[in-house]
N, C-alpha and C positions, 0 to 999 in steps of 0.2 A: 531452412527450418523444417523439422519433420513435421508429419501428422502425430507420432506420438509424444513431439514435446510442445506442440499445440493441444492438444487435446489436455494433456497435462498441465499446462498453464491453465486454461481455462475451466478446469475443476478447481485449483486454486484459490481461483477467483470467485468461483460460483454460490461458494458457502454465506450466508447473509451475514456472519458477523465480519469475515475477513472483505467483504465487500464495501460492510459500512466504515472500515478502518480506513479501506481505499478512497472511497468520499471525502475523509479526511484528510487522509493525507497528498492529497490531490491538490490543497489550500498549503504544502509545504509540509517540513520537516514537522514531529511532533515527538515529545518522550509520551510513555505510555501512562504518563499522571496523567495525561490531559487526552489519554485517548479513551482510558475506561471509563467514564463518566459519560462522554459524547453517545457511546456505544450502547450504553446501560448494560454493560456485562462486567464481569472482577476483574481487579485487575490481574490475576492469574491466568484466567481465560484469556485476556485480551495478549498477556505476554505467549501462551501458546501460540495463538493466532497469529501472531506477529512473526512467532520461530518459525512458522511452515513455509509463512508467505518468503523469508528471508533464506529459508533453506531452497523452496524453488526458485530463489534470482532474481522477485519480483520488487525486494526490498535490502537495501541497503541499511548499514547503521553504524555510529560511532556513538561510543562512550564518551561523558563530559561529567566527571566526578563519580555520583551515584545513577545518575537520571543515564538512560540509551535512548537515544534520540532517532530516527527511523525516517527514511523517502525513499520515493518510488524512484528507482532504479531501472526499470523494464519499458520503454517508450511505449511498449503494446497496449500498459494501461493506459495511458492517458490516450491514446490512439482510442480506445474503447469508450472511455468515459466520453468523447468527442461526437463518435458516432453515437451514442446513447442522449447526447445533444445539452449537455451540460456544459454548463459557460463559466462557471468560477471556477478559481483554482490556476495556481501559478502555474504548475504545471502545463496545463491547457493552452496558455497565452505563451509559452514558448516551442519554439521546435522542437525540443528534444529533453524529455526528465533525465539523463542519465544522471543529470549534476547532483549535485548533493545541500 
């Protein structure tokens, strides 16, 4: 892994609202009804937020009707949220988020 796809993950992540999405979805999968609300941003913002993180590799997603449903994908979050010493969250309680 480079320094500049580190660096680049971690600007990703750095922004406050794609961080508090991360909190979220650190507790599992979520479609983004139930992420703008949590957030208190639109749900427009929050589907941006959601594209970038998903276009750097940190987020995965499947469609299920209308609703897109979204997880962390990138073990390096939850590896983070770990070190930052948070204890919920499925993620956290297993080895490895790649799952879905």
């Amino acid at each position: 892994m480079g320094r500049k796809n580190s660096i680049d993950f971690l600007k990703a992540i750095a922004d406050e609202t794609r961080f508090r999405i991360l909190e979220l979805l650190i507790e599992g999968e979520r479609c983004v009804c139930e992420i703008h609300p949590k957030v208190k941003r639109t749900q427009s913002t929050v589907s941006i937020q959601l594209s970038k993180l998903e276009r750097a590799g940190i987020l995965g997603s499947r469609r299920e009707g209308h609703k897109v449903y979204y997880w962390i994908k990138d073990y390096r979050v939850c590896d983070i949220f770990k070190a930052l010493g948070y204890k919920r969250g499925a993620c956290l309680k297993s080895k490895c988020c790649m799952a879905g």
